[in-house]
C-alpha positions in Angstrom: 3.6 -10.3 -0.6 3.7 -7.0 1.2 2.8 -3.2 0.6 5.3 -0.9 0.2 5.3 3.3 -0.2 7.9 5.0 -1.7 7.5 8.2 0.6 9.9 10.5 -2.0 7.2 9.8 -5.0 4.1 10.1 -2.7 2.1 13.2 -2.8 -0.8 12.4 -0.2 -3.5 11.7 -2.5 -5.0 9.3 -0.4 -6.4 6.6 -2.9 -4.6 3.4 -1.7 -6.0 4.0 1.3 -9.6 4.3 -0.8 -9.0 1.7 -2.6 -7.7 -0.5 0.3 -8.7 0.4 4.0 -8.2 -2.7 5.6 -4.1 -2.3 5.6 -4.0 1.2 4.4 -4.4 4.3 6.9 -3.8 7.9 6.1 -1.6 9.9 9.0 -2.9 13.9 9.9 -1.6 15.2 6.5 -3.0 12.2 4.4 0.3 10.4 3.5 -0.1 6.3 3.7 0.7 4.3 6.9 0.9 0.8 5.9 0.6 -2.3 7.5 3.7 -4.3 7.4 2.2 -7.4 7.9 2.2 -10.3 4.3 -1.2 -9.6 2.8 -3.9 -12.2 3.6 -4.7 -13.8 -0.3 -7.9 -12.6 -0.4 -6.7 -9.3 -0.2 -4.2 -9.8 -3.2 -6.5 -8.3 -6.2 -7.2 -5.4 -3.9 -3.4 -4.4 -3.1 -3.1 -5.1 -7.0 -5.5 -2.6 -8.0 -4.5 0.3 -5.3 -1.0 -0.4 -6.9 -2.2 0.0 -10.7 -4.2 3.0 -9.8 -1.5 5.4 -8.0 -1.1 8.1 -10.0 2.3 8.6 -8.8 3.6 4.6 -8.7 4.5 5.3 -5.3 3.2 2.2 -3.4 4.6 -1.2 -4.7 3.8 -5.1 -3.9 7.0 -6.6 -2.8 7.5 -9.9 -1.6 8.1 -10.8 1.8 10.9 -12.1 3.1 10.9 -15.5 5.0 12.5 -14.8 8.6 14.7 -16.9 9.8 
């Protein structure tokens, strides 16, 4: 699973980041950078919850694709 942020839908709340610093930043004007990377498992519940708690369902868990 990965993090994803619809950029159209975001309004630069901040919260995901809140909610989840260790793969969320904010950029100067406070819109998401997100780290591409899968999500380590023990992060899981924490993505979940930054997810839930977007007031404007703009970040998403996605799952990764395999590379081949």
């Amino acid at each position: 699973m990965r993090l994803v942020v619809d950029p159209i839908k975001c309004d630069g709340r901040g919260l995901c980041a809140g909610l989840l610093p260790e793969l969320i930043r904010l950029d100067d004007w406070g819109y998401p950078i997100v780290n591409p990377e899968p999500l380590p498992a023990h992060l899981l519940p924490h993505a979940r919850r930054a997810v839930e708690d977007c007031p404007v369902l703009a970040i998403a868990l996605r799952r990764s694709q395999v590379k081949k």
